[in-house]
C-alpha positions, 0 to 999 in steps of 0.5 A: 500500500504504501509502495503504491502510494509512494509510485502514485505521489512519483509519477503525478510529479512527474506528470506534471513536470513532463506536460509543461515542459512538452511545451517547449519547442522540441529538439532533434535529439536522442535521449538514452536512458540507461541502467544497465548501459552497454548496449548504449555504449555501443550504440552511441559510438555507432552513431557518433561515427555516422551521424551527427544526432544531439545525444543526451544520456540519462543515467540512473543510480544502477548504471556504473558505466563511465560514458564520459570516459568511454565516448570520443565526443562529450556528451550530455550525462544527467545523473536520473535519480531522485536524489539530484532534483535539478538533475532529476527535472533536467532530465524530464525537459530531456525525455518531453523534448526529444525525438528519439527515446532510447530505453535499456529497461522497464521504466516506471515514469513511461506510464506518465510519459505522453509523448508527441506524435512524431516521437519514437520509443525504441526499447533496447533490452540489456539481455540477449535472451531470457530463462526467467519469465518477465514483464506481464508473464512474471508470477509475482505480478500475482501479489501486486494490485490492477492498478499496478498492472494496468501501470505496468501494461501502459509502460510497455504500451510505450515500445513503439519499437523493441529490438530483438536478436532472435526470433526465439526473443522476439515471441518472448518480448511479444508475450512478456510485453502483450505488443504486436510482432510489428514492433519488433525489430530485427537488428541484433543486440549491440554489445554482441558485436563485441564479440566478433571484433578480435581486436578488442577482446584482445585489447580486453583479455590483456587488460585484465591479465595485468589487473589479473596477473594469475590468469595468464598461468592458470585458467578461469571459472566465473560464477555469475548467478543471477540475483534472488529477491531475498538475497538483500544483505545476503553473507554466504553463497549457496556455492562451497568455495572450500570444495571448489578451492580444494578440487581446482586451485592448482590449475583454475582461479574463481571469478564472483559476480555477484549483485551488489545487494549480496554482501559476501566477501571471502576472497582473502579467505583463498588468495590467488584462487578467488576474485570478487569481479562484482564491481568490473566495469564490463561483462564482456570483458569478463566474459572473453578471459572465461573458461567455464562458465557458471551460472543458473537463471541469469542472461549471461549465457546467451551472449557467453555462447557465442566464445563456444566455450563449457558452461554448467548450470548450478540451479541449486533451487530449482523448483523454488525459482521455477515456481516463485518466478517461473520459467521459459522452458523446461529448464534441463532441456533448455539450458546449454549445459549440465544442470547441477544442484550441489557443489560435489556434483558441479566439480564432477562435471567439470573434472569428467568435461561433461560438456555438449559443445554442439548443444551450446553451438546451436543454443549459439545460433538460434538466440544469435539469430540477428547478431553478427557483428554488425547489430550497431551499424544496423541499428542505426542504419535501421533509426536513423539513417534510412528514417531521415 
């Protein structure tokens, strides 16, 4: 009651704010926002080389990505949080008097959004393909009330457009967001073009060698799980890093990227075997030193599948997940990977190579449909240039 009071009070204010300043003259301009941020990156220094857009990004608290740093051209950043007002109204100016809206995820202010006629809404999801269901298919929408839901089905109603990198994705999207296959855009996922560019995960896989000295005696393993709801303040991970640590520290170091919320800090507890990674600026970059990768319900393997390289599926609480925020397929058949539930048994599969490379080559191919290399270039060549 109070969460929904609190979002009403929100999106009034900003309701109001985004009506008068709709009324000022609109600008040729592109206005990211970003929380997760890296297809943004990309896709900005795409347009950088080919066009000569006015691009203004809005960066929530959750986006640690330094744009400034990483772009060639200083663009306007605003900080989008609440926690800087002027920023914060700033930004709504922003969003009422562009043309073009670039979002990385759901956003709340979009129900309170009534954009202009001419402008476009292209949704450019941070993931490449998804395990957990989302949007109007998530199970928790099951505790929330038709206020919220009706909220909820009005942002998406925003997606003028939604990028896809597949069409497995796009029936996903379609289903999660309750929009028309129209809507979907079939350019590819722009940060997976990283991975067709062998100069840059060269240039990434020798700066992470000289933050990581070790890793150029010894292999890696990341472990990315994906973040639970009442893991907040969480100490301990459902992994034993003692059994991993005395079955594989002679030859491999372990990776952790962890969410922030979860507060587990033991890598001083097993020097040179375990490296919290949590705060590292990129995943990608992560991605290209990986051996093996281990994770459950997270997106990460989607992009990870295109280096065709062993991933195993700790789902150590399957049936809770599954149940609780339900699940695309059925999980043993969908996942690339061995699927284990207990630490003993993650090492045997990783000991014995119990890996199906070819599963992961086809998993590769169907989730990576439309992203080859050059999703950036047709992006913008899709928005953009053929658009103007």
């Amino acid at each position: 009651m109070v969460r929904e009071i609190a979002v009403s009070v929100y999106l009034f204010v900003f309701k109001c704010l985004f009506a008068l300043f709709k009324c000022y003259p609109q600008t040729k301009k592109s206005v990211f926002v970003a929380s997760f941020g890296d297809n943004i990156l990309f896709t900005v220094r795409e347009l950088e080389k080919r066009t000569d857009e006015q691009i203004v990004i809005l960066k929530t608290s959750q986006c640690s990505i330094d744009f400034e740093k990483h772009l060639a051209h200083r663009h306007l950043v605003v900080p989008f949080s609440l926690s800087h007002p002027f920023q914060w109204m700033r930004s709504i100016f922003h969003l009422a008097t562009a043309t073009t809206i670039v979002i990385d995820n759901y956003y709340g202010f979009l129900a309170a959004a009534r954009f202009k006629p001419n402008v476009k809404c292209i949704q450019l999801w941070h993931a490449a393909g998804a395990i957990k269901q989302f949007g109007l298919k998530d199970r928790t929408l099951e505790t929330r009330s038709k206020k919220a839901l009706k909220r909820f089905k009005k942002v998406y109603d925003r997606f003028h457009y939604v990028v896809v990198g597949s069409e497995k994705m796009a029936a996903i999207f379609q289903e999660s967001f309750g929009l028309s296959a129209e809507r979907m855009v079939r350019t590819g996922i722009p940060r997976t073009d990283f991975f067709f560019d062998e100069r840059d995960m060269d240039r990434a896989k020798q700066s992470l060698q000289e933050l990581f000295p070790i890793i150029q005696k010894k292999k890696v393993m990341l472990y990315a799980p994906t973040y639970r709801d009442d893991e907040r303040g969480v100490s301990s991970l459902a992994l034993n890093i003692r059994e991993m640590y005395e079955a594989f520290h002679d030859e491999y170091v372990l990776f952790l990227r962890l969410h922030p919320a979860v507060d587990v800090n033991i890598a001083h507890e097993y020097p040179n075997f375990v490296y919290d990674v949590s705060n590292y600026h990129d995943v990608n970059h992560l991605l290209v030193v990986t051996d093996i990768l281990i994770t459950d319900y997270s997106s990460i393997p989607f992009e990870f599948s295109l280096l065709h390289r062993p991933m195993v599926f700790f789902a150590y609480d399957l049936e809770d997940y599954e149940r609780k925020r339900g699940i695309w397929e059925r999980y043993e058949q969908f996942v690339p990977g061995p699927v284990v539930k207990r630490t003993d048994e993650l090492v045997r599969v990783i000991k014995e190579k119990q890996f199906d490379m070819q599963k992961i080559a086809q998993f590769a191919r169907e989730w990576n449909e439309y992203s080859t290399g050059c999703a950036c270039e047709q992006f913008v060549e899709t928005f953009y240039v053929s658009h103007r």
